[in-house]
Every structure is written in structure tokens, then in C-alpha cells.
VMD Tcl script that builds the backbone (N, CA, C; Angstrom):
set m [mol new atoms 351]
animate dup $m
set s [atomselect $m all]
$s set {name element resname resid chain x y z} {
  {N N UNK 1 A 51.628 -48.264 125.276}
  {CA C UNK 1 A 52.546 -48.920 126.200}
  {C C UNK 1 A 52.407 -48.245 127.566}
  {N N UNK 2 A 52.264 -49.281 128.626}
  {CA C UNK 2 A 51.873 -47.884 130.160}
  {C C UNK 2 A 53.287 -48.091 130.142}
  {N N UNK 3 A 53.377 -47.197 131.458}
  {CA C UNK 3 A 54.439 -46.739 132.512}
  {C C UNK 3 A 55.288 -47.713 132.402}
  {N N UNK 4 A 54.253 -48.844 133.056}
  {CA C UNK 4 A 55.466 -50.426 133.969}
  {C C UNK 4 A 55.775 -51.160 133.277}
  {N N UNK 5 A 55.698 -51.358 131.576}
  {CA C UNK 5 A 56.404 -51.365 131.043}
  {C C UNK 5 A 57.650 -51.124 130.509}
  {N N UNK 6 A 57.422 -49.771 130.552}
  {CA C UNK 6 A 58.975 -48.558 130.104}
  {C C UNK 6 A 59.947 -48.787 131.384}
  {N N UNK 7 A 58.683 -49.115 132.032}
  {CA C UNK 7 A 60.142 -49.158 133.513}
  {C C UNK 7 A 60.998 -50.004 133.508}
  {N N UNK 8 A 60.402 -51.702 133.328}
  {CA C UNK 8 A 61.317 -52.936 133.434}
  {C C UNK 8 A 62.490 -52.294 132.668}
  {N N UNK 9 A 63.160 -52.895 133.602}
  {CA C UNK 9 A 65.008 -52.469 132.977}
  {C C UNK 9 A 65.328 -50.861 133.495}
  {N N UNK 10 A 64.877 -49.898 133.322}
  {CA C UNK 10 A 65.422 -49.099 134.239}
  {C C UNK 10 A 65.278 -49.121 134.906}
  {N N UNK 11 A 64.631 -49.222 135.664}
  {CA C UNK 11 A 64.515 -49.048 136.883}
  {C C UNK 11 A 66.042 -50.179 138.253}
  {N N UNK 12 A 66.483 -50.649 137.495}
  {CA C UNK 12 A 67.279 -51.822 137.888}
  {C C UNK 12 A 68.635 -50.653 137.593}
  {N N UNK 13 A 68.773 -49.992 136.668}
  {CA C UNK 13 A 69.763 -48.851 136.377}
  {C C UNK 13 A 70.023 -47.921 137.206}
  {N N UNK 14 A 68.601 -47.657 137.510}
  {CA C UNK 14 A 68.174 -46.148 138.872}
  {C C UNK 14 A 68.821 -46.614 140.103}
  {N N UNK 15 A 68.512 -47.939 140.471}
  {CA C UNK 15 A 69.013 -48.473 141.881}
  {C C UNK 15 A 70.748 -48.908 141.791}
  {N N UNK 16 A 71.016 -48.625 140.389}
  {CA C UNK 16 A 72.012 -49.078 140.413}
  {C C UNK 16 A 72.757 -47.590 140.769}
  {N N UNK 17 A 72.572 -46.819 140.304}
  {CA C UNK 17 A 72.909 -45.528 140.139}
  {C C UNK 17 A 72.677 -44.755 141.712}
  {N N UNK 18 A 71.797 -44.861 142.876}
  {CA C UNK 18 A 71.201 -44.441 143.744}
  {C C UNK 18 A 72.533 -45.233 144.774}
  {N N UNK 19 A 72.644 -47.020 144.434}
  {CA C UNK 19 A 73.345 -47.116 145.266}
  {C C UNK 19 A 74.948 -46.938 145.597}
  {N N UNK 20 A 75.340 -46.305 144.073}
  {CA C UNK 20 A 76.626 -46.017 143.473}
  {C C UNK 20 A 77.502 -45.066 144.494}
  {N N UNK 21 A 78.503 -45.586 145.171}
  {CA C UNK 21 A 79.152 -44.674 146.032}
  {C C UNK 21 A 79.402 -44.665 147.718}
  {N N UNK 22 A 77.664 -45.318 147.812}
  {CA C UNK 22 A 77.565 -45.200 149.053}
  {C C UNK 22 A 76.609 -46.286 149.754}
  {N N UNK 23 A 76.573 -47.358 150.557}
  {CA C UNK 23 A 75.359 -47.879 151.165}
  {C C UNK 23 A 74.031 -47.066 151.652}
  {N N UNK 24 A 73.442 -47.943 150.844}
  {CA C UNK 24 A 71.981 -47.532 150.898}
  {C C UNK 24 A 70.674 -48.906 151.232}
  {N N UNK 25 A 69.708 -48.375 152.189}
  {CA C UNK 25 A 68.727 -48.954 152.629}
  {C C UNK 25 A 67.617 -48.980 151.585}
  {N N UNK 26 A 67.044 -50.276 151.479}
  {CA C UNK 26 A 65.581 -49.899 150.645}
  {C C UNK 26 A 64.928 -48.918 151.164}
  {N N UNK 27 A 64.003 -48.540 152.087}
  {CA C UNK 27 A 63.437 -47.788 152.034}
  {C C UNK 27 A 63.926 -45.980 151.354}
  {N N UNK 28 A 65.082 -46.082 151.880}
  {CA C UNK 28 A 66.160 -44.927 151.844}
  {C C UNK 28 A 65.864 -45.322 149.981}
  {N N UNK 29 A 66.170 -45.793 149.110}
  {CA C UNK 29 A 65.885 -46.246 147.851}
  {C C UNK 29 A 64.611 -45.261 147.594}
  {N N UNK 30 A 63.605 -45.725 147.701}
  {CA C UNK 30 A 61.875 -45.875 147.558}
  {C C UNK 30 A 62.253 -44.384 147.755}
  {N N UNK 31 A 62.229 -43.613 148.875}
  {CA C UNK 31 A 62.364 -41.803 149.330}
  {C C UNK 31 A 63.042 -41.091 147.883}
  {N N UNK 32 A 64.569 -41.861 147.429}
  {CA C UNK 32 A 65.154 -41.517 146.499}
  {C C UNK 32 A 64.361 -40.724 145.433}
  {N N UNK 33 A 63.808 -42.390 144.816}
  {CA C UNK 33 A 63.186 -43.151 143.405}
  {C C UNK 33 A 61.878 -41.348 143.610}
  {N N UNK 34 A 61.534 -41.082 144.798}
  {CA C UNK 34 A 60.016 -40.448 144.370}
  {C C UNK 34 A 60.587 -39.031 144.834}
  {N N UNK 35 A 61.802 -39.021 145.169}
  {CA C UNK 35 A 62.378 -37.173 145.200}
  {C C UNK 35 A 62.572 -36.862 143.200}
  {N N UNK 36 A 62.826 -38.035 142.826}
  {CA C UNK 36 A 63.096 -37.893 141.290}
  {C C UNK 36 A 61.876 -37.983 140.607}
  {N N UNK 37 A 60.558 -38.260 141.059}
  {CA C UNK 37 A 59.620 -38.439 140.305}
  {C C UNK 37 A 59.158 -39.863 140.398}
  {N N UNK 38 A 59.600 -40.744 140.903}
  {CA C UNK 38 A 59.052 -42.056 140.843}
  {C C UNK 38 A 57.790 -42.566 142.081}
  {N N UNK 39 A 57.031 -41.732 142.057}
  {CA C UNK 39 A 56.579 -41.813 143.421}
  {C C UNK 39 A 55.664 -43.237 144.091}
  {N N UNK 40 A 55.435 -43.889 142.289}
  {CA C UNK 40 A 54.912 -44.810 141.927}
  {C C UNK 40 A 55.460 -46.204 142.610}
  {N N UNK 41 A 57.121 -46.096 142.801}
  {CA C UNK 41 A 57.621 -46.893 142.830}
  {C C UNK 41 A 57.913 -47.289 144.412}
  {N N UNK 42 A 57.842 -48.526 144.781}
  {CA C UNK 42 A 57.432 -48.923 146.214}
  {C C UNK 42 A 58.402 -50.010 146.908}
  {N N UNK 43 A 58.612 -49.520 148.387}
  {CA C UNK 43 A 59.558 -50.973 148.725}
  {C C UNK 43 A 59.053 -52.263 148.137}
  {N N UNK 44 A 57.712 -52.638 148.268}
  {CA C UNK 44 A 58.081 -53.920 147.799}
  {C C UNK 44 A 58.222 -54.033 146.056}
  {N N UNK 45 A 58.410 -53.066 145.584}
  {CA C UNK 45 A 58.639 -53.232 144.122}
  {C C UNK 45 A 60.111 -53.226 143.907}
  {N N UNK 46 A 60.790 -52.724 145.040}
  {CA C UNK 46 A 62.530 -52.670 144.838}
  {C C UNK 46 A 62.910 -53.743 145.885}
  {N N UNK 47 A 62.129 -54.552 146.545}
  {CA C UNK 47 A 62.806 -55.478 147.260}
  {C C UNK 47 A 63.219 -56.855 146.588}
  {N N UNK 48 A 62.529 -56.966 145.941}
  {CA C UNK 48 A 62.602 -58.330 144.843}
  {C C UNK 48 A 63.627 -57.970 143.856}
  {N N UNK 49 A 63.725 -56.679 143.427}
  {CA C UNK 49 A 65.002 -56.835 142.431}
  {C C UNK 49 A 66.167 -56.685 142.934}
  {N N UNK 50 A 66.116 -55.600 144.207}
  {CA C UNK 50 A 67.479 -56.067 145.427}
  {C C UNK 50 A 68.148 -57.681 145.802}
  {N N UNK 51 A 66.955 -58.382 145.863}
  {CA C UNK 51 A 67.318 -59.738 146.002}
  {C C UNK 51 A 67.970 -60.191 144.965}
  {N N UNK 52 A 67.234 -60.213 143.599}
  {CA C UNK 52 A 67.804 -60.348 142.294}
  {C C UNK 52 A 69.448 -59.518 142.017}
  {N N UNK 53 A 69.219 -58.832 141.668}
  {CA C UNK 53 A 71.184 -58.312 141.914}
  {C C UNK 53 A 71.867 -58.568 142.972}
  {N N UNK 54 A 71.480 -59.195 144.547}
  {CA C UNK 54 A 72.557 -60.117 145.479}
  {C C UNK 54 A 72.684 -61.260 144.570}
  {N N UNK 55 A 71.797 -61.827 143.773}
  {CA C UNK 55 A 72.179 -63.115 143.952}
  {C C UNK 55 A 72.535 -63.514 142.415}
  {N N UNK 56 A 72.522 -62.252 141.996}
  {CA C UNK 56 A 73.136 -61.835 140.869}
  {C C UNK 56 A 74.954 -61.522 140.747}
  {N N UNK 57 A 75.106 -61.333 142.220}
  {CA C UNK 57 A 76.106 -60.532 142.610}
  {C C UNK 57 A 76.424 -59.084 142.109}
  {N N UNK 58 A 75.549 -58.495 141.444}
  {CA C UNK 58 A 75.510 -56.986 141.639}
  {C C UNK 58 A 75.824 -56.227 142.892}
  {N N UNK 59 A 75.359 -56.601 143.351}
  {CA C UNK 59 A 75.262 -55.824 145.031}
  {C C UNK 59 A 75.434 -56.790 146.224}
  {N N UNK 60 A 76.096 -56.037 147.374}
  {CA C UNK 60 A 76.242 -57.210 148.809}
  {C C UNK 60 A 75.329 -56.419 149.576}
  {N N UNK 61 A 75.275 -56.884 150.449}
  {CA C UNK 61 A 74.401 -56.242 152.163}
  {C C UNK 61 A 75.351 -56.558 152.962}
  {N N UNK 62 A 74.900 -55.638 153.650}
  {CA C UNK 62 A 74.806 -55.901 155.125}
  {C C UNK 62 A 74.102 -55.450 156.162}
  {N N UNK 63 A 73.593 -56.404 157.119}
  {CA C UNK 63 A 72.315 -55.703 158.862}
  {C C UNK 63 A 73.272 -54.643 159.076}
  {N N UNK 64 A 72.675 -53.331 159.377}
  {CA C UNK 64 A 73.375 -52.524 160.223}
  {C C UNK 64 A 72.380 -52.327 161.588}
  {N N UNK 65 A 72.694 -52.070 162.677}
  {CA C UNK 65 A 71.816 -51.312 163.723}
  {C C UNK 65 A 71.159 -49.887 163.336}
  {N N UNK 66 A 69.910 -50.017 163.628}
  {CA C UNK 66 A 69.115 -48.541 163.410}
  {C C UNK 66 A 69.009 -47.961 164.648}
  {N N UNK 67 A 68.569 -46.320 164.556}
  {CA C UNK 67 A 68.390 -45.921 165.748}
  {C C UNK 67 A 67.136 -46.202 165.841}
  {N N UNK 68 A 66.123 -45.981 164.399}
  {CA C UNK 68 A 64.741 -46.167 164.471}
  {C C UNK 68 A 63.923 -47.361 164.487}
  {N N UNK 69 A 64.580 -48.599 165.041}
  {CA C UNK 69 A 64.244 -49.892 165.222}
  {C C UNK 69 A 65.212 -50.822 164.534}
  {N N UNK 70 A 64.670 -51.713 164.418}
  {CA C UNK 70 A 65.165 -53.164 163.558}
  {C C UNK 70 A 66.361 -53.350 163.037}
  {N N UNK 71 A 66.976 -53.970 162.622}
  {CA C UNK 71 A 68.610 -53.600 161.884}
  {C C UNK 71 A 67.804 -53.517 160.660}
  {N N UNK 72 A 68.851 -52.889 160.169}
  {CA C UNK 72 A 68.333 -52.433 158.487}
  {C C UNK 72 A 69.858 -53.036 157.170}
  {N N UNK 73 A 69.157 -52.932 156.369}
  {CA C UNK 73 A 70.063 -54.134 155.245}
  {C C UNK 73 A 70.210 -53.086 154.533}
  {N N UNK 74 A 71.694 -52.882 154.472}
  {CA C UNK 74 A 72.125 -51.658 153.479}
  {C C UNK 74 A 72.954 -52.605 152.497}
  {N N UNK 75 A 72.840 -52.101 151.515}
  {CA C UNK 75 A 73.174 -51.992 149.805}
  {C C UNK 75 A 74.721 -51.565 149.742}
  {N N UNK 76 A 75.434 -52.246 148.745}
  {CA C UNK 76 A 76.459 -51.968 147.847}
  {C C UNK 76 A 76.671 -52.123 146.943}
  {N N UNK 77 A 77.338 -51.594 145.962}
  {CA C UNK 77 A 77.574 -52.293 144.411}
  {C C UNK 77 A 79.249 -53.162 144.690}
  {N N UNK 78 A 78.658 -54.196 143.714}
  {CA C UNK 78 A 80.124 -54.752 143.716}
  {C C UNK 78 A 81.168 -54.023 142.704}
  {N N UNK 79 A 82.285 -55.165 141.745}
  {CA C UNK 79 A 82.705 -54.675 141.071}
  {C C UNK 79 A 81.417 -55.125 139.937}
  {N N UNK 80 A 81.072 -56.214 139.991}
  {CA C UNK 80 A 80.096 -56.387 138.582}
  {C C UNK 80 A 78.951 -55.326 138.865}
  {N N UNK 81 A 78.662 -55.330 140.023}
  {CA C UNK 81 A 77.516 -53.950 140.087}
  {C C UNK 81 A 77.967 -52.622 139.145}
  {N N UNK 82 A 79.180 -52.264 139.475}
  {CA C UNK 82 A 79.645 -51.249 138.850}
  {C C UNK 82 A 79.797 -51.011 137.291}
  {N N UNK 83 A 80.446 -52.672 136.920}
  {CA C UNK 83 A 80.290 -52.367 135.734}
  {C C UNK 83 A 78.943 -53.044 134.806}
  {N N UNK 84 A 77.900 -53.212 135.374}
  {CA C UNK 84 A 76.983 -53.121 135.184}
  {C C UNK 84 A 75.955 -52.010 135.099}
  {N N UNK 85 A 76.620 -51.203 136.290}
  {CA C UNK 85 A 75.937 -49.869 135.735}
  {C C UNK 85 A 76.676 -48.854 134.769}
  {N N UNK 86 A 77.469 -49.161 134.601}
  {CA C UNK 86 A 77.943 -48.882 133.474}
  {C C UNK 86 A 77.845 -48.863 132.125}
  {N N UNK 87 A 77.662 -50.133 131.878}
  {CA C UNK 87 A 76.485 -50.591 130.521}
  {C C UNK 87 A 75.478 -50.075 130.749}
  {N N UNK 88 A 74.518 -50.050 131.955}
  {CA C UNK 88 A 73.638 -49.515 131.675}
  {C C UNK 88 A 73.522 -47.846 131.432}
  {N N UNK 89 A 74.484 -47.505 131.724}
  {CA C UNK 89 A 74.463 -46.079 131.140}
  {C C UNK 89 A 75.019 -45.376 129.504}
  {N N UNK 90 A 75.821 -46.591 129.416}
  {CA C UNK 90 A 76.342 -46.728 127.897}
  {C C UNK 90 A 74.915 -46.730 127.024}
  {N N UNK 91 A 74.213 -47.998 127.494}
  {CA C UNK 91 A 72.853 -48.273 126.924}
  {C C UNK 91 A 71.615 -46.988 126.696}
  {N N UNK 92 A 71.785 -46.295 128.090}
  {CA C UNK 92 A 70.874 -45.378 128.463}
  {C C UNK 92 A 71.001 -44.465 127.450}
  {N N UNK 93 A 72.075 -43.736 126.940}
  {CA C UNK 93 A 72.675 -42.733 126.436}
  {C C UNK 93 A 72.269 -42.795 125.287}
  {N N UNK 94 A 72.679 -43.782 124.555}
  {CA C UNK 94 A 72.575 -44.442 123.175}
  {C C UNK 94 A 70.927 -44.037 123.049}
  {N N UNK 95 A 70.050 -44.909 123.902}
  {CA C UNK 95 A 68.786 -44.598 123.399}
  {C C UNK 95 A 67.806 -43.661 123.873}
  {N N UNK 96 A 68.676 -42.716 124.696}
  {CA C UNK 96 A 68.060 -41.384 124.669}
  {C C UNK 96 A 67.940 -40.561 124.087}
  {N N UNK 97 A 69.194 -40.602 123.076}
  {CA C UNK 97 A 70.113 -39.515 122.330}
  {C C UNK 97 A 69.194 -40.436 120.586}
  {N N UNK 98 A 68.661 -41.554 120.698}
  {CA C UNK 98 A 67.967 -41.818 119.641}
  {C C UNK 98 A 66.121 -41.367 119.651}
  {N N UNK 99 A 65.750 -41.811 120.908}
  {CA C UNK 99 A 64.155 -41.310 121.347}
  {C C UNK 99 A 64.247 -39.650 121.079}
  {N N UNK 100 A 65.125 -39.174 121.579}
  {CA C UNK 100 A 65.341 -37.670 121.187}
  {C C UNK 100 A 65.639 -37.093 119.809}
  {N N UNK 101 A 66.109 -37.935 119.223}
  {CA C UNK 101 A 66.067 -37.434 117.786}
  {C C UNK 101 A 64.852 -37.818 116.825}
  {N N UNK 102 A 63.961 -39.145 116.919}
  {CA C UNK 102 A 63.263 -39.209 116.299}
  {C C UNK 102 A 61.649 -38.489 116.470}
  {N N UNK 103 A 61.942 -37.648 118.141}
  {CA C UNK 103 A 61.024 -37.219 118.992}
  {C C UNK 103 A 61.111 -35.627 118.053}
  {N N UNK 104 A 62.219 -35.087 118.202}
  {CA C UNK 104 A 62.221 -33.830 117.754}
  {C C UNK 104 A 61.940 -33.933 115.991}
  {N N UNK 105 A 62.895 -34.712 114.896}
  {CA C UNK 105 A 62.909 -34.949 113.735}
  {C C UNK 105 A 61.322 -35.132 113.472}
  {N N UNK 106 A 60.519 -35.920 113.952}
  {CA C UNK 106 A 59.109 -36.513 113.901}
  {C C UNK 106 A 58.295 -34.945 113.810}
  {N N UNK 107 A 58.349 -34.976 114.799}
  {CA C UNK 107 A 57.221 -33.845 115.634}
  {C C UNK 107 A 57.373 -32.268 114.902}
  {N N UNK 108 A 58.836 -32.022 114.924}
  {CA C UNK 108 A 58.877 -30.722 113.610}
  {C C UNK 108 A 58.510 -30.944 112.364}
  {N N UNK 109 A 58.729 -32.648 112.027}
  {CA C UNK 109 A 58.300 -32.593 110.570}
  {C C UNK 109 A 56.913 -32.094 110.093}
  {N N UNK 110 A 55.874 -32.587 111.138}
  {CA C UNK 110 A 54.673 -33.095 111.569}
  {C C UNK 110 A 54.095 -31.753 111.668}
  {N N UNK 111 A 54.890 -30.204 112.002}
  {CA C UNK 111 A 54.520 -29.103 112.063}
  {C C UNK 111 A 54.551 -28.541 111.316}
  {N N UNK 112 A 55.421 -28.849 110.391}
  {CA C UNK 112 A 55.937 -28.100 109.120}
  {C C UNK 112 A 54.699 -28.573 108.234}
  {N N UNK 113 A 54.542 -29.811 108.009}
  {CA C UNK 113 A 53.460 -30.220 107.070}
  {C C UNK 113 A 52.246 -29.839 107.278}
  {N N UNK 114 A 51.894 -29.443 109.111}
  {CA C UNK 114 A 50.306 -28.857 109.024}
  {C C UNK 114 A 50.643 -27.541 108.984}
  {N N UNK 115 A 51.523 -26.554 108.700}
  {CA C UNK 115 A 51.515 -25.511 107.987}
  {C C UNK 115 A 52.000 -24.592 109.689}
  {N N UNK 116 A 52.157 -25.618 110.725}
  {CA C UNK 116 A 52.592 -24.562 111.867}
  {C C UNK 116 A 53.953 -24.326 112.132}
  {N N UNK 117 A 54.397 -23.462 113.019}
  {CA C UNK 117 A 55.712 -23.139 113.356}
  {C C UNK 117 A 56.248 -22.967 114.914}
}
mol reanalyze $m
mol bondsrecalc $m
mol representation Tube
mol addrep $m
């Protein structure tokens, strides 16, 4: 299974989570996504799902004035944003706390039987 697979669906969590609290710019997003390791991940790969949760109503915009040119379209969560990321962290938890057990349960078993420790 690559990467951009595992990603669909979180990655919609991450932005949910990034924009939680405070307005945020895509690009400002993208800087986020690759201070955490995502370095992979690119405005135009978060601009299309930004669109998708406005019109989702996850999230509103609005143009603000930049100092560094252009107006820029900052991010909010709504209330369904919110409790959307919410589930998604309910969700997250659940199957971390399962990948992690069958990761450790597996892999010690797997040591024990070739005779290592």
C-alpha cells in the first residue's frame, strides 16, 4: 500500500486539526503539514479538499489583505467542522491504539518464535 493511499482521509483530519482555533491560509497549511513531516504534501493537494469542506460546510473563508501581496483566503472551522474533527479523532484513536497493538502483539510474537529477544 504507498503513502497516498494511507493518506486519503487523514489528511482531511490534519487540516482539520491545523485549522482548529485559529484562521489559517493554505499555504500557511502546506508550511504546517511539512514542519510535521508531510513535506510531500502540497498547496495544490490541500486546495481541492479546502474547497471540498466549504462546500461541505466544514469550514468558511474569508479574503484578508496581505502585506506580501494578493488578499489571501483564510480558513475556519465551523460548528460541523468541529464536530467533525472530532470524529475524526474519536476514529483516529480507536485505530491507532488497534495498528499498535497488532504491530507490537505481531512483531514480539514473530521474535519469540525465531528464538530472538
Amino acid at each position: 500500500m504507498s503513502q497516498t493511499q494511507m493518506m486519503k482521509g487523514i489528511l482531511d483530519g490534519c487540516l482539520l486539526a491545523i485549522i482548529n482555533g485559529k484562521e489559517v491560509y493554505g499555504y500557511e497549511m502546506a508550511e504546517r503539514l511539512s514542519e510535521y513531516g508531510f513535506e510531500s504534501i502540497s498547496e495544490g493537494t490541500i486546495y481541492p479538499l479546502l474547497m471540498r469542506m466549504e462546500r461541505e460546510k466544514l469550514v468558511t473563508s474569508v479574503r484578508k489583505a496581505s502585506t506580501a501581496g494578493p488578499k489571501r483566503k483564510y480558513y475556519s472551522l465551523t460548528k460541523e467542522g468541529e464536530e467533525a474533527l472530532n470524529a475524526f479523532l474519536k476514529r483516529w484513536r480507536h485505530l491507532e491504539t488497534s495498528v499498535n497493538s497488532v504491530i507490537k502483539q505481531e512483531t514480539n510474537g514473530r521474535n519469540r518464535e525465531n528464538g530472538e529477544t
